[in-house]
C-alpha angles and dihedrals in degrees: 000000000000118000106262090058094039086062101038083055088048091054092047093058100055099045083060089054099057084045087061083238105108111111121200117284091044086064096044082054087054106039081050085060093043095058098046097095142339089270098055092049086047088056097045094050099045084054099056083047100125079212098056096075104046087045094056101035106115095047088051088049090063093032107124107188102210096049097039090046085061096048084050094052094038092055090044085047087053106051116082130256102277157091084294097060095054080053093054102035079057094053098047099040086053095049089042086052102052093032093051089044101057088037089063087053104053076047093062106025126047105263083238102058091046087053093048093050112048081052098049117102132254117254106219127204130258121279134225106260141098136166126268118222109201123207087260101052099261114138129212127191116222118217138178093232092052133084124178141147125232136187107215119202101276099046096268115148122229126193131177115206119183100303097345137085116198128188121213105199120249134248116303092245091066115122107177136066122227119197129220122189123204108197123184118199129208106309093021124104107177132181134212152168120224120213095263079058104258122153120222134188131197125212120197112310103352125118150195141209118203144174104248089220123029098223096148115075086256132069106211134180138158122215138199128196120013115326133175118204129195096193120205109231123252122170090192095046106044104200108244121190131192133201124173085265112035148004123225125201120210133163099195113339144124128246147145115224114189115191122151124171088237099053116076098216127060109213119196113184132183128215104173138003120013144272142161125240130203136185103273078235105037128052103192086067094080109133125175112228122196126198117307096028121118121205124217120194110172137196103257116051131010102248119119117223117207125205141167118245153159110267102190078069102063082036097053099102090055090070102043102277151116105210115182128173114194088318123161115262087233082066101039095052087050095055095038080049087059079061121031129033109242136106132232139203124180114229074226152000099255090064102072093069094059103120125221133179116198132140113205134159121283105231098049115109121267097252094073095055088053085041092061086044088063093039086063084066081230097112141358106228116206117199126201109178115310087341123094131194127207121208138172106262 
């Protein structure tokens, strides 16, 4: 390949990377050019500068491919056989190629939109903190860079490593419960463990209230929001907990309850163990669920719907992931909006009911969720800011 096509392919190819549609042997050819010498990964890199662009724009504006390439060739043809000419070859290949590449891109994007995006911010994920309410009323943020050590009441100790708060239960002659409320807010996700020994994760906005030390023969919490519980086991002090729709029973189990006040179904799903679930209102409801079911209780009437699911799928944010099969996008953006700050409008109505499936890491940044949309060929998503549009593409 002689070296006129050999740069016209390289700067296809990274014009395709900066369009996110490179797939990958095309990256292993350019990273194989890139890596060919210290001008060719100058060049690269000057390219990916978000700056570049926006510096050289009115020269790229009046760059014409065909007529530049032969002044190129005419002043390297010109120059004589020497060191110099390697010098030179080096400089113009690489002006041809940044100049070629940005050029195919005003050819195939409107300049503005170019422009637009290489300027937009970057929506970062969520972050491990929530806030602490204390039963007077105090509260404590609860951040991943803090550590600290509290006495509680009743004697409970509570102590605060890194991003997680842990209870260690109180003397034996206590009588009275105190109640502590965590509560995450949108873009916060938070674990504990309460004093029996029972681990808890938050998802966004979700919330519990809890009795820093268990000293009924019960151990009782209610719970907003989505919540996974890995419960200790306790044959004397069966877990109870309560949503504004239902209340599960469980002696030692695992299980995942979502049940946010803006969504119109409560799901409660096991993972291990067992446990039985009611209507909050109504107790000849109670079902027993085993691993694998998946209780509904919806809004308007009392009846629980079992189903058999998969359950890595409604657990799949406690181990760093979005998971999604054939969902709506109205669903998709509200529960990426628990978790990243940005806002969203639909170019239309129909749009809402366009259905994705993806599964992508939790703490990447939002662009590269709506990156993978456009990549569907289903819809085209503007940002401006921390607004995005979505059109019809």
């Amino acid at each position: 390949m002689d070296q006129k096509k050999r740069y016209l392919k390289i700067s296809n190819l990274i014009a395709k990377e900066i369009q996110e549609s490179i797939d990958e042997d095309e990256k292993r050819i350019l990273q194989q050019w890139i890596d060919e010498s210290s001008e060719h990964n100058e060049i690269y890199n000057s390219i990916k500068s978000k700056n570049w662009y926006l510096d050289n724009k009115t020269k790229l504006l009046n760059y014409n491919p065909k007529t530049d390439w032969v002044i190129i060739r005419d002043r390297i043809k010109s120059k004589s056989k020497t060191k110099h000419l390697y010098i030179s070859l080096s400089r113009w290949a690489a002006i041809f190629i940044l100049l070629f590449t940005i050029a195919f891109l005003i050819n195939n994007y409107v300049e503005k939109d170019i422009t637009e995006k290489i300027a937009q911010p970057i929506i970062q994920p969520g972050v491990k903190g929530a806030k602490l309410i204390m039963d007077d009323g105090r509260v404590i943020p609860l951040k991943s860079d803090t550590s600290f050590t509290l006495i509680e009441k009743d004697g409970s100790l509570i102590t605060k490593i890194a991003s997680q708060l842990n209870y260690i239960k109180a003397p034996e002659n206590t009588r009275k419960e105190i109640f502590n409320t965590i509560k995450t807010e949108k873009g916060e996700e938070y674990t504990t463990t309460l004093a029996d020994g029972t681990i808890v994760k938050l998802n966004a906005e979700s919330e519990i209230k809890f009795p820093v030390s268990f000293i009924k023969n019960n151990r009782t919490v209610e719970v907003k929001g989505e919540v996974y519980f890995e419960v200790a086991h306790d044959k004397s002090k069966p877990f109870f907990v309560t949503t504004g729709k239902s209340i599960v029973k469980v002696l030692g189990t695992k299980f995942n309850i979502r049940a946010y006040d803006d969504e119109y179904e409560n799901l409660t799903t096991l993972v291990d163990g067992s446990v039985s679930i009611q209507h909050r209102y109504d107790d000849l409801s109670r079902i027993e669920l085993v691993p694998g079911d998946q209780a509904s209780i919806i809004t308007v009437n009392r009846k629980i719907k079992i189903n058999k699911v998969d359950t890595d799928y409604y657990t799949a944010w406690t181990e760093g992931k979005f998971v999604f099969k054939n969902e709506s996008l109205e669903y998709i953006i509200k529960q990426l909006q628990r978790w990243y700050d940005f806002e969203i409008e639909f170019a239309n109505e129909n749009l809402k009911g366009i259905r994705f499936g993806t599964r992508i890491d939790r703490y990447s940044d939002v662009n590269k969720i709506f990156t993978i949309m456009e990549n569907t060929r289903l819809v085209n998503v503007e940002q401006r800011g921390n607004k995005f549009l979505i059109k019809e593409n």
